[in-house]
N, C-alpha and C positions, 0 to 999 in steps of 0.2 A: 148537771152534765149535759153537753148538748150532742149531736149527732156521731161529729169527729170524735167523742170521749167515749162514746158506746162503742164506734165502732173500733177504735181503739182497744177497748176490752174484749170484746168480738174476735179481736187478733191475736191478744193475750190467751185468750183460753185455747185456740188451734197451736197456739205455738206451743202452750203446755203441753197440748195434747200430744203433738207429733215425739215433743220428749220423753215423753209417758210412755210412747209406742214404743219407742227406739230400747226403752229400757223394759220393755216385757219382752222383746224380741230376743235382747241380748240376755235375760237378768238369767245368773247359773239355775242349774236343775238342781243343782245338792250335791251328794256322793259322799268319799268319806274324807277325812281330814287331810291324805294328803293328795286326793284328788283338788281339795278348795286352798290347801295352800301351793299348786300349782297354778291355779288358774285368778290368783288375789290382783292383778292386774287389773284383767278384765272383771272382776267383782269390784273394784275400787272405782273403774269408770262407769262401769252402769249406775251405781246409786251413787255417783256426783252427779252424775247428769240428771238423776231423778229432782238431788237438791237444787241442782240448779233449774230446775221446772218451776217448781213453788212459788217464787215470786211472780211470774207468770200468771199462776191457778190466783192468787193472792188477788189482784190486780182486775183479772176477767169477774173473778167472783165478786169483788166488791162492786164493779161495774155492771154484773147482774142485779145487786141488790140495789143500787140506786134505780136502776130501771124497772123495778116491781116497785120500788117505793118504802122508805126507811124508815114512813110512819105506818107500816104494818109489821105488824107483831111475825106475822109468818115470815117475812121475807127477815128481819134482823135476825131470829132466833134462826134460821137458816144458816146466817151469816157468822154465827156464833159457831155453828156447828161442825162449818166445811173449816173453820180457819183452827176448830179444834183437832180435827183432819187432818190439816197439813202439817200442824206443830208435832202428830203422832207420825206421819209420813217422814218429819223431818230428824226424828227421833230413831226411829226405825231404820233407816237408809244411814244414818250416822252409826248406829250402834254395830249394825250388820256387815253395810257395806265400809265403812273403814277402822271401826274399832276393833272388828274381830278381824280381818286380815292384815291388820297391820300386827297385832298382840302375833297370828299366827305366822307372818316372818322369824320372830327371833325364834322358832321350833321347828324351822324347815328343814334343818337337818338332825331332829332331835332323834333320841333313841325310843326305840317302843315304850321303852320301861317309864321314859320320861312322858312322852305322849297319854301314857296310862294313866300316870300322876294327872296332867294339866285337862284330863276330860271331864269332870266335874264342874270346872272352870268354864271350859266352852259350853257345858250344856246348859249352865246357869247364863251366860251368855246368847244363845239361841233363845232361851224360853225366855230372858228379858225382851229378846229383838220382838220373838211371838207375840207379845202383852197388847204392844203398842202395833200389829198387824189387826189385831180386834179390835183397837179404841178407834182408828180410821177408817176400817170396813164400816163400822156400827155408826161414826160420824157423819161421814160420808154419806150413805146412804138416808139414814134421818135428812142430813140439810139438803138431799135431790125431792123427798117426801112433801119437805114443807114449802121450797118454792114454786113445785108445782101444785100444790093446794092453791098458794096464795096464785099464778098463774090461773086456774080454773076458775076464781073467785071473782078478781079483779081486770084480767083479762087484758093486764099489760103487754102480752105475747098470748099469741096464737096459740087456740083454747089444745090444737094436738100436741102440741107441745108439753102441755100440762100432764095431758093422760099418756105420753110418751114417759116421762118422767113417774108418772105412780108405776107405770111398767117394769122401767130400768128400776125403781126399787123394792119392786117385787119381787123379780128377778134376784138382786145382790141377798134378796133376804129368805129367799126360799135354800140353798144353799147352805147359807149356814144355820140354818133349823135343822134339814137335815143331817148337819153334822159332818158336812165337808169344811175339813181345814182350811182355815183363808190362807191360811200360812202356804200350803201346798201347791206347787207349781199348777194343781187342776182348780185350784180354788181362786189362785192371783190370777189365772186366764179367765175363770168365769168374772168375775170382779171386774176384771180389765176391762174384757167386751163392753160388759153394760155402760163403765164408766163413760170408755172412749165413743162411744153409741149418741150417748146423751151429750156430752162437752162440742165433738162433732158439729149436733145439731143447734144447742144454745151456743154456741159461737158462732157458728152460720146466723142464725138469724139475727144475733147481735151485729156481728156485720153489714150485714145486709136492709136491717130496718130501717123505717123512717118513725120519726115521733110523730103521735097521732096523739090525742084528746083522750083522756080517759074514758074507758068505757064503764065506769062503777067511780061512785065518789068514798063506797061505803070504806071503814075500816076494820080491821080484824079483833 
């Protein structure tokens, strides 16, 4: 990849980003059932819009990992990581954002008695969306871990950059030790923050870099 392809992916990952933002801005707080099939609209556009972010993250992140280098072990197994990330990101925003408001249209004018019935339904529904909010919290976070290892190591990018990134994962992972739901609107903002913190910054500099000579020949 030469300059133009970095910065390219550099561009990739802001534009992800801003879609990222747009959908924790907007993404519903909860409430009860027919609070969420009133508002199945705007639930159906915030997580398209998430989907259609991915390709995005997809694109910037591969274009991170060429520029750390694809013959280190840290940087691909990174790459393994986030694109497991996104396939649960992509999962989760499907299941959430339009498989359950759309199931919840045909009940928007249902009767309690019947709502009574189909809530087993939706709760196994939720706790599936939930599954796949931990496989990309826990992905995510591991593949920020390990490309800045390999950043501190090798020094393809700017060694703050590195210890920016064990930050932002310490951060995502202090949280859910203590046993805040990722799932919950306080636990996707803390998530968010870090995420958007860090994407921000490695797409800035992806941007904005020039290729320089490697500073380490060694491998991982």
């Amino acid at each position: 990849m030469n300059y133009i392809t970095y910065k390219n992916a550099g561009i990739s990952l802001l534009v992800f980003t801003v879609l990222l933002v747009f959908t924790m801005l907007h993404h519903p707080s909860g409430g009860s059932i027919q609070h969420l099939g009133d508002i199945t609209t705007m639930i159906i556009i915030t997580h398209s819009v998430a989907i259609l972010s991915l390709p995005f993250g997809w694109i910037g992140f591969w274009g991170l990992t060429l520029k750390l280098g694809t013959d280190k072990f840290g940087s691909v197994l990174a790459f393994a990581m986030i694109s497991l990330g996104l396939i649960a990101v992509l999962l989760a925003g499907a299941t959430n954002g339009l498989v359950f408001p759309i199931f919840l249209q045909h009940y928007k004018d249902a009767s309690p008695e019947t709502m009574t019935a189909i809530d087993p339904v939706l709760r196994y529904s939720l706790a599936f969306n939930h599954a796949f909010d931990y496989v990309y919290t826990v992905a995510i976070g591991l593949a920020i871990l390990c490309w800045s290892i390999v950043i501190l190591v090798f020094r393809k990018l700017p060694v703050w950059v590195g210890w920016l990134g064990i930050a932002v994962a310490v951060f995502m992972a202090v949280p859910l030790m203590a046993g805040v739901a990722v799932n919950s609107v306080h636990g996707l903002r803390l998530f968010g923050t870090g995420l958007v913190l860090w994407l921000l910054v490695v797409g800035g500099v992806l941007v904005n870099g020039r290729p320089r000579k490697d500073l380490a020949r060694r491998t991982v």
